[in-house]
Backbone as CSV, one residue per row, in Angstrom:
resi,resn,N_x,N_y,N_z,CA_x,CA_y,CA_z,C_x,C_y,C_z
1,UNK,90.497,78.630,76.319,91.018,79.937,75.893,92.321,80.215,76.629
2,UNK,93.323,80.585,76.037,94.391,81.345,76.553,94.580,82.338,76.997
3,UNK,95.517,82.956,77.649,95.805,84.612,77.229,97.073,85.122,77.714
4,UNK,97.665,84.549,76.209,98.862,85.092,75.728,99.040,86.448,75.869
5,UNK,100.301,86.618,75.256,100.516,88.159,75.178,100.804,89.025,76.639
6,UNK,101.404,90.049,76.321,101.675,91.226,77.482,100.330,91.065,78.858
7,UNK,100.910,91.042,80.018,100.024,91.275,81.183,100.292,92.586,81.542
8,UNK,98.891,92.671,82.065,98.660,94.309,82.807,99.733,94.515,83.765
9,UNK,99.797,95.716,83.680,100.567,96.722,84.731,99.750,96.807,85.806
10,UNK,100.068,96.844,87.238,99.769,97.084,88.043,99.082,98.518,87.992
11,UNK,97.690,98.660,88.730,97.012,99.735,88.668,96.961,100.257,90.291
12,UNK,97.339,101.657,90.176,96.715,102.534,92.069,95.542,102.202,91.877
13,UNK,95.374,101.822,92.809,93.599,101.255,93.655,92.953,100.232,93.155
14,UNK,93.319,99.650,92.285,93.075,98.090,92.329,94.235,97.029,92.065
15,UNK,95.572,97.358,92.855,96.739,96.435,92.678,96.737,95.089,93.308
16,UNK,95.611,94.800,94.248,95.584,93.481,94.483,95.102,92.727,93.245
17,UNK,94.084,93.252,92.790,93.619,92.018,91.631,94.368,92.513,90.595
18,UNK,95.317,93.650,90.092,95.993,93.739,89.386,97.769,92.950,89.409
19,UNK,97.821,92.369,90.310,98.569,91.463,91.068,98.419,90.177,90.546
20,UNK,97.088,89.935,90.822,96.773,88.605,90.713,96.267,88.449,89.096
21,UNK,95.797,89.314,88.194,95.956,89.197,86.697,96.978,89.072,85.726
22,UNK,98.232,89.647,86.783,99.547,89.720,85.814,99.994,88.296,86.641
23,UNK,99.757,87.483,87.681,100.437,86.359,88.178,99.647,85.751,87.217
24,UNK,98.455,85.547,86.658,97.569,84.637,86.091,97.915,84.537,84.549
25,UNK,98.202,85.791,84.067,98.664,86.352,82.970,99.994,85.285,82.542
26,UNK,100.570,84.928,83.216,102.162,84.884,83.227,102.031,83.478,83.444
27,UNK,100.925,82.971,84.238,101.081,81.256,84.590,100.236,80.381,83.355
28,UNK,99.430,81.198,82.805,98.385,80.733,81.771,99.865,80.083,80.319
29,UNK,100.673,80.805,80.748,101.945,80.498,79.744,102.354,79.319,80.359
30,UNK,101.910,78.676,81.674,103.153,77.543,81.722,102.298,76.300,81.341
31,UNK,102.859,75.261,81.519,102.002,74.249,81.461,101.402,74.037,82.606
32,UNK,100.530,72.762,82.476,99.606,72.275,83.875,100.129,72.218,84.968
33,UNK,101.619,71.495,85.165,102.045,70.551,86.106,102.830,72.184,86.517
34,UNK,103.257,72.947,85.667,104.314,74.188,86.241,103.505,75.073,86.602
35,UNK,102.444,75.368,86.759,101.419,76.555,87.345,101.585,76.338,88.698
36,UNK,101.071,77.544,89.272,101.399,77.998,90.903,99.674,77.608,91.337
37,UNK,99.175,77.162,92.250,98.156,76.548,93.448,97.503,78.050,92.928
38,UNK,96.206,77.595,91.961,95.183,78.717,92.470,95.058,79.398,90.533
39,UNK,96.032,78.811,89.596,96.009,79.863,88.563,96.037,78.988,87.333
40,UNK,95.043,77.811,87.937,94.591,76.500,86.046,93.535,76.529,86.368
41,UNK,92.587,77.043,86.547,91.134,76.890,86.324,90.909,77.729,84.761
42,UNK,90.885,76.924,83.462,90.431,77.163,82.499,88.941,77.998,82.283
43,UNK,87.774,77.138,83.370,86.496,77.679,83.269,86.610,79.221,83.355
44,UNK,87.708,80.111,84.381,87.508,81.399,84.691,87.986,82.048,83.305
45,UNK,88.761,81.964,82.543,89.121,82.308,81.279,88.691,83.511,80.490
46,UNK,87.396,83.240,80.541,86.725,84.481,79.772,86.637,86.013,80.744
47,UNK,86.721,85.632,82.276,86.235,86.596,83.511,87.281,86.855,83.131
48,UNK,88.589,86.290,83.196,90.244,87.200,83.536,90.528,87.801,83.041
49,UNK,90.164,87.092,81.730,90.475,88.545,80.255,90.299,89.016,79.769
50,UNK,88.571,89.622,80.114,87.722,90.724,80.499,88.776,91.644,81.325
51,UNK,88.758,91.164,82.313,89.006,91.797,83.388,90.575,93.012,83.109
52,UNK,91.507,92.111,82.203,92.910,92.035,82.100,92.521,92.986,80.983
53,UNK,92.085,93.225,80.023,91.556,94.167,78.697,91.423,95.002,79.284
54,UNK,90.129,95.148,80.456,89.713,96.640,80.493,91.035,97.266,81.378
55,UNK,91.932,96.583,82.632,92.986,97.237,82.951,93.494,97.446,82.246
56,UNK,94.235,96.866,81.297,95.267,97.433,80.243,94.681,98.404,79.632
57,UNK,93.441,98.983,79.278,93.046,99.705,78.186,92.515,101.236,79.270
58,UNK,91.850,100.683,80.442,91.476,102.000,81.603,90.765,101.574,82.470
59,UNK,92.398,101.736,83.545,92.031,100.898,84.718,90.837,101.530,85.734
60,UNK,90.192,102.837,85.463,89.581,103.771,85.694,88.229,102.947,85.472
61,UNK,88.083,102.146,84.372,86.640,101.885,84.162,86.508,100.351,84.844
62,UNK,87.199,99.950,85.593,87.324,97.813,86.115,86.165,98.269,86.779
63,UNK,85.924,99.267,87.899,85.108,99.265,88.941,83.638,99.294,87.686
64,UNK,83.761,100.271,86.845,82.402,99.845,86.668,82.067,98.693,85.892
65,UNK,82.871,98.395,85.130,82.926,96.731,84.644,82.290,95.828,85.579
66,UNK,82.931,95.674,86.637,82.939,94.109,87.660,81.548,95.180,88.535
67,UNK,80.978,96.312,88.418,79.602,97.198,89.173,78.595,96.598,88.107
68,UNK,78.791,96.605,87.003,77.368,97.029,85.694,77.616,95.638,84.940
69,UNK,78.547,95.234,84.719,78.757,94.483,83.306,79.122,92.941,83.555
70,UNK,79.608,92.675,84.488,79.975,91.248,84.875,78.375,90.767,85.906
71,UNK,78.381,89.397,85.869,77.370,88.661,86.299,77.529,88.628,87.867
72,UNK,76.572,88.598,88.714,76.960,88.059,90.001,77.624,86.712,90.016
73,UNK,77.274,85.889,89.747,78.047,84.738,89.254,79.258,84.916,88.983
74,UNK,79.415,85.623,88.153,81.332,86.230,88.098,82.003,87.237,88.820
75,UNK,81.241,87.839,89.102,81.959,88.055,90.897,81.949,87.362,92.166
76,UNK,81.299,86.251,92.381,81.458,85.336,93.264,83.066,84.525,92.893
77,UNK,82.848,84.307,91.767,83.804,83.611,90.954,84.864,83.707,91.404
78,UNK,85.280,85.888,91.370,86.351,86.336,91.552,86.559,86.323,93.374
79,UNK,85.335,86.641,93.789,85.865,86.734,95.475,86.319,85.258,96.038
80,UNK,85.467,83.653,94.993,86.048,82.989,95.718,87.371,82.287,95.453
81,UNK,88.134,83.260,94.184,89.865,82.674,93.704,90.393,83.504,94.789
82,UNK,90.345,84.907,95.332,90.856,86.025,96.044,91.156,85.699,97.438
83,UNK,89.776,85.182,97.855,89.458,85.155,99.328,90.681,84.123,100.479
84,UNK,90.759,83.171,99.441,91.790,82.222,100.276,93.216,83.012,100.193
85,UNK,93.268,83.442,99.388,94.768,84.821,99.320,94.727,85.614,99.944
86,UNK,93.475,86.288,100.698,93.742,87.153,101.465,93.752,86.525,103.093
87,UNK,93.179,84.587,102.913,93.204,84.761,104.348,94.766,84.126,104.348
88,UNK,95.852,83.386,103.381,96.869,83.265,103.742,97.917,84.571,103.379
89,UNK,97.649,85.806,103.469,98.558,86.385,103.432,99.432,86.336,104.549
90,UNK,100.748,86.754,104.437,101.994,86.810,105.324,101.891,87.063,106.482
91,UNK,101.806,86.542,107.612,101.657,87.240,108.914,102.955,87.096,109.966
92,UNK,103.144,88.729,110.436,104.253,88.443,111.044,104.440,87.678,112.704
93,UNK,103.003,88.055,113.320,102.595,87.540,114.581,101.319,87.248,114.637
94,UNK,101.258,86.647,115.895,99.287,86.483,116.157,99.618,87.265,117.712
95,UNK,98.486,87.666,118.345,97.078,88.036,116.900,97.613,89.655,115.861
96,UNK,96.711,89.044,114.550,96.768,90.219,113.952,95.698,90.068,113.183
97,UNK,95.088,91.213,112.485,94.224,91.457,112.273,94.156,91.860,110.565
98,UNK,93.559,91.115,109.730,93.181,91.987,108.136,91.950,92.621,108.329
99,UNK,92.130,93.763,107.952,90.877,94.703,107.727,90.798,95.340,106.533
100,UNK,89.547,94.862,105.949,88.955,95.381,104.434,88.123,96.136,104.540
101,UNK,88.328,97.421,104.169,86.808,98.344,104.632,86.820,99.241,103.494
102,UNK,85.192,99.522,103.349,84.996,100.304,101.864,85.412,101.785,102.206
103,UNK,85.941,101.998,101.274,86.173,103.668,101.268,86.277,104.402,100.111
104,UNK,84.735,104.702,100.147,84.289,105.844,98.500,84.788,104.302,97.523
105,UNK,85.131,104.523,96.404,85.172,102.890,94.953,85.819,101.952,95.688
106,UNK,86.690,101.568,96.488,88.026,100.975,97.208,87.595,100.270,98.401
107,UNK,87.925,98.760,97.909,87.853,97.902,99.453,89.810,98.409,100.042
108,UNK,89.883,98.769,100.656,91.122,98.947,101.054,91.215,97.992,102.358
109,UNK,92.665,97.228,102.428,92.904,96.233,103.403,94.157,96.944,103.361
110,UNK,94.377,96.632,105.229,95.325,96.690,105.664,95.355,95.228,107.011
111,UNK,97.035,95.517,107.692,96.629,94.576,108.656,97.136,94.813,109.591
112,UNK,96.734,95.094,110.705,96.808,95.513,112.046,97.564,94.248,113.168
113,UNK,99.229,94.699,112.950,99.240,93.279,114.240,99.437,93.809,115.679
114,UNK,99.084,93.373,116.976,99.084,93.082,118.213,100.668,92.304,118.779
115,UNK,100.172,92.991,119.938,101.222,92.325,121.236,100.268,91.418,122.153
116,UNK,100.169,90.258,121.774,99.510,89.593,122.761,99.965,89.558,124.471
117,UNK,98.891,89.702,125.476,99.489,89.812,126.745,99.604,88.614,127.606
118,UNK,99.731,87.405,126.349,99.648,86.209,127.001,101.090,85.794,126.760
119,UNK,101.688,85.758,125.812,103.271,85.619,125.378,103.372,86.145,123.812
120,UNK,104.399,85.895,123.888,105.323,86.343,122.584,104.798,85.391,121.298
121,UNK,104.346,86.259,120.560,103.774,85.610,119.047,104.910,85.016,118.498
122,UNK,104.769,83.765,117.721,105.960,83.312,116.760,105.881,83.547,115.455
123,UNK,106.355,84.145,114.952,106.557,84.546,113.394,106.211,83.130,112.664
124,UNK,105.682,83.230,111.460,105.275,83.033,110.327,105.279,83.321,109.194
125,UNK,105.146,83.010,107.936,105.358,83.075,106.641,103.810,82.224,106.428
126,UNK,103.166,82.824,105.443,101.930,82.301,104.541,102.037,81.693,103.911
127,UNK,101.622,80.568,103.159,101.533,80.212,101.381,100.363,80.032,100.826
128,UNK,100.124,80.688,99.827,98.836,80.277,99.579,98.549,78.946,98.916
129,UNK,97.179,78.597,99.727,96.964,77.061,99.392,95.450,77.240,99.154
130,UNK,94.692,75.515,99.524,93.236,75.828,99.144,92.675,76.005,100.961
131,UNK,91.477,76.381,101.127,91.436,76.914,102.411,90.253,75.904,102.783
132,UNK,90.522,75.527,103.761,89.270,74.533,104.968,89.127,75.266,105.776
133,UNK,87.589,75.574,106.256,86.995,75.923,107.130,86.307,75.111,108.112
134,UNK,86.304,74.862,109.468,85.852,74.775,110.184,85.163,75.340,111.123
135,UNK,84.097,74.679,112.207,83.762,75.521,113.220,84.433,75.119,113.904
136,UNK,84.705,76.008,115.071,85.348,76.102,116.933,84.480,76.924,117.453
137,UNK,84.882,76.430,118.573,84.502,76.985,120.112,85.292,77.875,120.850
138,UNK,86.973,78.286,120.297,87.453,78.813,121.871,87.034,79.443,122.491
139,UNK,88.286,79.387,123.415,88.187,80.427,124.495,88.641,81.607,123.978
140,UNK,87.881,82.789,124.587,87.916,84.249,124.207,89.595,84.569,124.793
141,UNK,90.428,85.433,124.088,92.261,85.439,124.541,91.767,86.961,125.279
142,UNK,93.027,87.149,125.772,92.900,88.623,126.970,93.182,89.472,125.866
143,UNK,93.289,90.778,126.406,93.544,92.117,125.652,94.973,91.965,124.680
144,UNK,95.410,92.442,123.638,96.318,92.933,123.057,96.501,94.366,122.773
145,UNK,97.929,94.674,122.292,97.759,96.034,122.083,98.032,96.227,120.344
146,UNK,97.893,96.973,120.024,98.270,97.333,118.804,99.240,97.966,117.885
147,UNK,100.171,97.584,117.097,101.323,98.300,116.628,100.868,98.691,115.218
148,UNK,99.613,99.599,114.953,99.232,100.139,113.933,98.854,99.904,112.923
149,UNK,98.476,100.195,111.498,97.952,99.400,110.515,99.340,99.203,109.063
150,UNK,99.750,98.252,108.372,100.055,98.296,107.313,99.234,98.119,106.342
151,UNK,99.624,99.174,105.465,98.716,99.208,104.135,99.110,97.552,103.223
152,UNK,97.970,96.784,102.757,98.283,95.983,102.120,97.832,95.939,100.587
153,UNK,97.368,96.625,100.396,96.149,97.237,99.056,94.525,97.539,98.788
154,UNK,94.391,97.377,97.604,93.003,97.732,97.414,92.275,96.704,96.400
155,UNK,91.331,97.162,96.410,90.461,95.861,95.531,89.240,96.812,95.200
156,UNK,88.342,96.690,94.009,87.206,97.583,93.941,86.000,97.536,94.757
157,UNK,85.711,98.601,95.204,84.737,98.082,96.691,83.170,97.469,95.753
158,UNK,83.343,97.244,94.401,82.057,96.710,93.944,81.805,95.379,94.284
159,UNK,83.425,94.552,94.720,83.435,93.443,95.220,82.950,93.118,96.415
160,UNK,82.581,94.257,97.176,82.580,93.445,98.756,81.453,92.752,99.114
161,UNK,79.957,92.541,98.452,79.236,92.187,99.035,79.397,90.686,98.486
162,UNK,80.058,90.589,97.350,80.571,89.347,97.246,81.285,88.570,97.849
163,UNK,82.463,88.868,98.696,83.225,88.521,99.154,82.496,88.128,100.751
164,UNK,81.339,88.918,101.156,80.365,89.165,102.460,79.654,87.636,101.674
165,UNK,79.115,87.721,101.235,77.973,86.309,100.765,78.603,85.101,100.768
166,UNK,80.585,85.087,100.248,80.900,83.756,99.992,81.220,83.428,101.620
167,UNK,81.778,84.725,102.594,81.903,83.984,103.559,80.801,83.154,104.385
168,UNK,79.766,84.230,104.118,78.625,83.872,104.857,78.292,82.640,104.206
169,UNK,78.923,82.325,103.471,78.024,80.679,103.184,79.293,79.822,103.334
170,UNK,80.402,80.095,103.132,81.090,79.054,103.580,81.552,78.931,105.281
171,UNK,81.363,79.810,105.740,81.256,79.947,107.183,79.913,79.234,108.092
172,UNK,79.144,79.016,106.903,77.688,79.235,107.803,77.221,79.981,108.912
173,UNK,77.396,81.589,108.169,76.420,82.770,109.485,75.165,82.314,109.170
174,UNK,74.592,82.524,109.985,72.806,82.977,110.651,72.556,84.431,109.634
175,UNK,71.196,84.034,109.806,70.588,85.440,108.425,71.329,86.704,109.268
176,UNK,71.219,86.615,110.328,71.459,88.029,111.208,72.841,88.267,112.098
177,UNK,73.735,87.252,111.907,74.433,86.574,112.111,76.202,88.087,111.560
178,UNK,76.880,88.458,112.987,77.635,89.634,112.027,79.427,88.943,112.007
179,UNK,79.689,87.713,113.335,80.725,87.199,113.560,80.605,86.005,113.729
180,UNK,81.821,85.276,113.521,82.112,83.779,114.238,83.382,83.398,113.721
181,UNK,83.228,82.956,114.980,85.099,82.292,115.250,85.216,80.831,114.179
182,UNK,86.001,80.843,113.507,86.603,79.481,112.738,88.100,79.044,112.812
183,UNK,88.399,77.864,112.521,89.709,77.644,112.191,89.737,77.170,111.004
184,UNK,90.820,77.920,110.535,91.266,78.239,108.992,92.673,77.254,109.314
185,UNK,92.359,76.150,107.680,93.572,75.381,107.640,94.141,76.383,106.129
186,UNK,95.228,76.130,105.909,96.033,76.866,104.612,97.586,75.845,104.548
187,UNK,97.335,75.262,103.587,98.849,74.649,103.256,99.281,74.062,104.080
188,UNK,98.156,72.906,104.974,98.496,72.579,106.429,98.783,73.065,107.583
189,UNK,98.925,74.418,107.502,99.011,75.522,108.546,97.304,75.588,109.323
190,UNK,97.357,75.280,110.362,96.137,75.780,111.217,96.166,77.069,112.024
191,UNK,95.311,77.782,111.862,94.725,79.060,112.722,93.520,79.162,113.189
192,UNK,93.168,79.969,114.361,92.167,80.451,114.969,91.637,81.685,114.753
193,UNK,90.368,82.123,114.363,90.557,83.441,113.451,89.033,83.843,113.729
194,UNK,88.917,85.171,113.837,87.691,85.235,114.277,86.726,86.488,113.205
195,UNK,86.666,86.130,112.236,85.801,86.669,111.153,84.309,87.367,111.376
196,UNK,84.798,89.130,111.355,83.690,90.346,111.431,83.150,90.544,109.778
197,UNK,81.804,90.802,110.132,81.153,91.420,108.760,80.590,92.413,108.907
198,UNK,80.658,93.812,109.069,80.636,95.000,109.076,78.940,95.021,108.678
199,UNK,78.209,96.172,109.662,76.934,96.386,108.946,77.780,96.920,107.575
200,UNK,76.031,97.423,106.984,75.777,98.174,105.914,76.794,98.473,105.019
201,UNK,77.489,96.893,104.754,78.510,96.985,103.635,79.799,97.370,103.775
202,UNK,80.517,97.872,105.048,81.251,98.393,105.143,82.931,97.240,105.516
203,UNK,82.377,96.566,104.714,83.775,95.817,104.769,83.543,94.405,105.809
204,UNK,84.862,93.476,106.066,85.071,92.726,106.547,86.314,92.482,107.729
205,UNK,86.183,92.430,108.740,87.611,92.347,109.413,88.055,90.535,110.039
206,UNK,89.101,90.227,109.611,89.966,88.690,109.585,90.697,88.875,111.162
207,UNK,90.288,88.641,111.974,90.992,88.923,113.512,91.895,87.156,113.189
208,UNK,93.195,86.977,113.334,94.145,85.842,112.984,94.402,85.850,114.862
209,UNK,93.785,84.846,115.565,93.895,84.607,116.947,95.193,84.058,117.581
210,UNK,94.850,83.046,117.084,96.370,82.086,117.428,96.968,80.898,116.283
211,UNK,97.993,80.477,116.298,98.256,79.465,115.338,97.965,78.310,116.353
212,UNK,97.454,76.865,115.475,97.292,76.117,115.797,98.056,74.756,115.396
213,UNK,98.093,73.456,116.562,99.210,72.606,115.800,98.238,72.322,114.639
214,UNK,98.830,71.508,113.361,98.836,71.462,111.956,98.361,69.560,112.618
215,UNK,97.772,68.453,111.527,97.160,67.330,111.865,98.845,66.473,112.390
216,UNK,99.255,67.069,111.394,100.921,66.372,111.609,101.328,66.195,112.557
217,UNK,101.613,67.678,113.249,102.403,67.888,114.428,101.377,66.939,115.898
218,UNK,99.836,67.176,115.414,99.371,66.540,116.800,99.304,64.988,117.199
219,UNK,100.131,64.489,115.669,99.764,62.937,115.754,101.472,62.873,116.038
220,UNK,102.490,63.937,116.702,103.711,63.035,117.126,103.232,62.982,119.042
């Protein structure tokens, strides 16, 4: 299936996945080899443009769409195209922090970066790629301080326990299990990152620790 034709407009309070429907919207037009990392999976087809209908028609009703009407199965679907996008988003230093937390319909993320009191963070740029997880061990870093939150968007908070289940299984938590430290590879980029799961639904927080050398850099 295709899906030609006009892409959605960006919607207040769900512009992340309204983001990512009009990028999908727009790449479904190119061919195989010209699509962007993350936007030829044919199988999702029918989820997107569901999804892309009811925004265009009332973006008011997605939450209860992807609440009542879509499968768990197709919201896993969606948290696990999303999830690697939100862990390579742009970061200007380490440590910094993404925080997704429900508020009333709205996963709202922002991202909180730090002054580490160990040295001076080095800037970075993201790309999104496919994401490897590992376990680690570090060592716990000293205090930072905080230079406040930027708003980064929203997503419908009907998603979050989805997005809570894929980590928990690609992370491997414990049934009872609320944190653990991993290193996240992205586009050959390595990080240290220490992934919170909020009781009683209330979101997820991405603590981005330190960058790490990449396989490249450790084999000069």
């Amino acid at each position: 299936m295709s899906t030609r034709g006009p892409a959605p407009s960006p919607s207040p309070g769900h512009d992340i996945l309204a983001r990512y429907l009009h990028a999908y919207a727009n790449a479904r037009q190119m061919s195989d080899i010209e699509r962007p990392w993350g936007l030829g999976d044919d199988a999702l087809d029918a989820v997107w443009t569901r999804l892309m209908e009811a925004l265009a028609r009332d973006p008011e009703r997605l939450d209860r769409l992807i609440a009542e009407e879509l499968t768990e199965k197709d919201r896993a679907h969606i948290a696990e195209t999303l999830t690697p996008l939100l862990f390579a988003m742009p970061l200007r230093a380490y440590p910094s922090e993404l925080r997704a937390e429900r508020v009333d319909a709205r996963l709202v993320l922002s991202m909180r970066n730090f002054v580490s009191a160990e040295s001076p963070a080095k800037p970075e740029k993201a790309q999104p790629n496919a994401l490897t997880l590992a376990k680690t061990h570090a060592p716990k870093g000293k205090a930072a301080k905080s230079h406040g939150d930027e708003p980064i968007g929203y997503l419908p908070a009907s998603l979050t326990p989805s997005f809570e289940k894929y980590l928990r299984r690609v992370l491997s938590f414990d049934k009872e299990q609320q944190r653990r430290e991993v290193t996240v590879s992205s586009g050959g980029r390595r990080r240290r990152v220490r992934v919170t799961i909020l009781t009683a639904g209330k979101g997820i927080l991405i603590r981005f620790l330190a960058r790490m050398p990449s396989p490249a850099e450790q084999g000069h």
